[in-house]
C-alpha positions as CSV (number, residue, x, y, z in Angstrom):
1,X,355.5,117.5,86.0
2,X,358.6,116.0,84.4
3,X,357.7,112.6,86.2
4,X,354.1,113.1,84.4
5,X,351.5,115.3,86.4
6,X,349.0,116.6,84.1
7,X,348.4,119.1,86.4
8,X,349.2,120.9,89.9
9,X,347.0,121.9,93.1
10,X,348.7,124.7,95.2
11,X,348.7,124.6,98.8
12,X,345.9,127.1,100.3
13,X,346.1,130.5,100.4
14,X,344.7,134.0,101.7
15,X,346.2,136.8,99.0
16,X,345.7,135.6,95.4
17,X,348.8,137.2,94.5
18,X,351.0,134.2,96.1
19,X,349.0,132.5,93.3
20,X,349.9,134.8,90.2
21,X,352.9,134.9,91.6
22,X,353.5,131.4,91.7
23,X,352.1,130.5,88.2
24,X,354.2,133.1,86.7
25,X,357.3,131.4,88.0
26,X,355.8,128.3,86.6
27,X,355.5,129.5,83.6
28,X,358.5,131.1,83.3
29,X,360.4,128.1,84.1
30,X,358.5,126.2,80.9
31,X,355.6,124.6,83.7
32,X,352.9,124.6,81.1
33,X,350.2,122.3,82.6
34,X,347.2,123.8,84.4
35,X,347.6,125.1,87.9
36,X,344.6,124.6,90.1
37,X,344.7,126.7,93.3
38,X,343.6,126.1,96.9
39,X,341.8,127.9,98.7
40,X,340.2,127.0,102.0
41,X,338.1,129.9,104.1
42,X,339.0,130.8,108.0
43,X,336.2,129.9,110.2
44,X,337.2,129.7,113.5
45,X,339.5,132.3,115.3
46,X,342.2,129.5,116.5
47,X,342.6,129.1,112.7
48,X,344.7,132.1,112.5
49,X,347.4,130.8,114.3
50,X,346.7,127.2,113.6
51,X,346.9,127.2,109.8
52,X,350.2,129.7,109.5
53,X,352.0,127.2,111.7
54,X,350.7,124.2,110.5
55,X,351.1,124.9,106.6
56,X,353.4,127.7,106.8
57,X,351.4,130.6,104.9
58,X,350.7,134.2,105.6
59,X,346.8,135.2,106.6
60,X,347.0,139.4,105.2
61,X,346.3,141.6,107.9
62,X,343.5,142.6,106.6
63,X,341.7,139.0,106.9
64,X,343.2,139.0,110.6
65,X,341.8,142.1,111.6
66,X,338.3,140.9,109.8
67,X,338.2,137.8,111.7
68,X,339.6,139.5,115.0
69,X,336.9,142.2,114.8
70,X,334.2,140.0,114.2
71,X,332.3,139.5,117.8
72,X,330.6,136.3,117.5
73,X,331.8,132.7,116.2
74,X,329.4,133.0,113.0
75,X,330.3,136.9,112.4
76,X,333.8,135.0,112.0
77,X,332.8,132.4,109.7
78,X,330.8,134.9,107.7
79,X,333.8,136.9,107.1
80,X,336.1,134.1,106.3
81,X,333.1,133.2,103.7
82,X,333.3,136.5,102.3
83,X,336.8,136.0,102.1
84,X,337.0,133.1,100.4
85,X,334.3,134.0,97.8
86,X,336.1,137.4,97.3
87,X,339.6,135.3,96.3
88,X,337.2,132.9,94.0
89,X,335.7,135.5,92.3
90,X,339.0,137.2,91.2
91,X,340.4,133.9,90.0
92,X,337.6,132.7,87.9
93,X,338.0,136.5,86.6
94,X,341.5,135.5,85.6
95,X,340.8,132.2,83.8
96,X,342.2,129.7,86.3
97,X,340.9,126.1,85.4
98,X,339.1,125.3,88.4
99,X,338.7,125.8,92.0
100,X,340.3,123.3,94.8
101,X,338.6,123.7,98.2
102,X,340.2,122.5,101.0
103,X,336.7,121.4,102.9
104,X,339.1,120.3,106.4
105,X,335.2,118.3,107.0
106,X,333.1,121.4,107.0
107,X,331.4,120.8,103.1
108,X,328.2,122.9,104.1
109,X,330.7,125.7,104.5
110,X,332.2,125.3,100.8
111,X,329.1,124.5,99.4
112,X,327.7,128.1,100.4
113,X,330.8,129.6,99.0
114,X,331.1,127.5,95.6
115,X,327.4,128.2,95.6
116,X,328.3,132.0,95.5
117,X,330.9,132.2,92.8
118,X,329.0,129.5,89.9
């Protein structure tokens, strides 16, 4: 921001509270500019050890044991969808300025969700 970004994209998350969190520090810290969060949905179950490592974030328990219970490969997408719509929903509830989706090549999948929260 001080070099001049108009704006900021968070990394992705899984617990919208990282978010709030996070802008209130921003905030606090006179960060003023608007603060777009990322959200990308699990959809396969190798993604819950893949993107903790890779991008060093929490998944919440709860979304683990979702995905872990699920007992096909689509029962697993669909409740990473739900997921991810769920988190939307709340943030466009709280006035954030827009949604980034991390797509990671799968577009149909964040089509269906941005479809879902308009």
């Amino acid at each position: 921001v001080d070099a001049g970004a108009h704006y900021i994209v968070t990394q992705m998350f899984f617990d919208n509270k990282h978010y709030f969190d996070f802008v209130n520090r921003c905030r606090n810290a006179g960060i003023q500019v608007p603060i777009v969060p990322g959200l990308k949905p699990i959809t396969k179950l190798n993604q819950l050890n893949s993107i903790p490592r890779l991008f060093h974030t929490d998944l919440p328990t709860p979304l683990v044991n979702e995905i872990n219970g699920a007992k096909t490969e689509q029962a697993r997408k669909q409740a990473g969808i739900e997921w991810c719509i769920a988190q939307s929903i709340e943030l466009k509830k709280a006035g954030v300025p827009c949604i980034h989706y991390y797509t990671m090549g799968d577009g149909m999948t964040i089509h269906k969700i941005a479809s879902s929260v308009v």
